[in-house]
C-alpha positions, 0 to 999 in steps of 0.5 A: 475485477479492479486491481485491488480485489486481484491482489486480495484473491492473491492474498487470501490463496496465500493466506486464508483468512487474511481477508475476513481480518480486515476491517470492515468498510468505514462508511463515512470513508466517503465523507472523511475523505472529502473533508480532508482531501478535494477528491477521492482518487480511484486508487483509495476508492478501490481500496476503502471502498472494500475495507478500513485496513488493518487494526493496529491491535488485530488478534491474529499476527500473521495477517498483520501485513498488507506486504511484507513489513507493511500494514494497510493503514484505516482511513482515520489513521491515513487522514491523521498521518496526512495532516501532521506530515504530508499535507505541506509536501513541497515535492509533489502536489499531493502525498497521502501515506497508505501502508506504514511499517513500524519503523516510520516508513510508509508507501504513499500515493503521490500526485505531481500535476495529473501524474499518479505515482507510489512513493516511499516515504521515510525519515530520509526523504521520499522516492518514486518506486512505481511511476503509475498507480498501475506499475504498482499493482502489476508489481505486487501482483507479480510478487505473488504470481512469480513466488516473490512472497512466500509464508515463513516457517511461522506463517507470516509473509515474507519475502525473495529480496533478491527475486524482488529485486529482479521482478521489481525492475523489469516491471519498473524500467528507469526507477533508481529504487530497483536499481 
């Protein structure tokens, strides 16, 4: 099972139904992808390859974040976001945002030569939060298994600041951002 289906079981145990409100799979993902970007990396493909993200106007709010605060963009929405403000990244070889909030910020996979990290992009500048596209899911997935998440009195996910903290850095050793 690859990491973004173990996420989604989490997810949908939490929230049943989160996974029936994602968008169906776009099916020239594939070929939009290329056209925009020279490969697929495996990260985008286990994820796209399952659904297109969450519609901006989905009819059931409690499953609008993908974590807390953040919605899983569709890929036309990734490749628009790509091309007006990540496509001439001076910091690493490659950034392509992923999950936005509504307050410009976005998780964004990143690549600097053959290393693969997420970042968190905003208006401040962009920071390494996981080092490796693995530390990412093992951290979220942890979220979940150690009680980080939870549901608010209004079913909406939500969050353990200080627990994510804690998780955050044991899993992220040498991060300034879990600092």
């Amino acid at each position: 099972m690859n990491n973004f289906k173990v996420f989604l079981s989490k997810s949908e145990d939490m929230r049943n139904g989160y996974i029936k409100s994602l968008d169906n799979v776009d099916l020239n993902f594939k070929d939009k992808w290329l056209e925009h970007f020279e490969l697929i990396p495996n990260f985008f493909e286990e994820i796209y390859s399952v659904c297109n993200g969450t519609k901006l106007e989905i009819s059931e709010q409690i499953f609008f974040d993908f974590l807390p605060g953040f919605r899983l963009m569709q890929v036309d929405e990734v490749i628009e976001k790509y091309e007006k403000e990540y496509k001439n990244c001076s910091e690493f070889d490659k950034v392509i945002p992923f999950l936005a909030d509504n307050a410009g910020c976005y998780y964004a996979y990143a690549r600097k030569k053959d290393i693969e990290c997420i970042i968190l992009a905003s208006y401040e500048g962009m920071e390494i939060i996981h080092s490796d596209i693995y530390l990412f899911w093992k951290t979220i997935i942890a979220f979940y298994d150690e009680g980080v998440y939870f549901l608010d009195e209004d079913g909406f996910l939500s969050y353990d600041f200080e627990m994510e903290g804690d998780i955050g850095r044991r899993y992220n050793i040498g991060i300034d951002y879990w600092k």
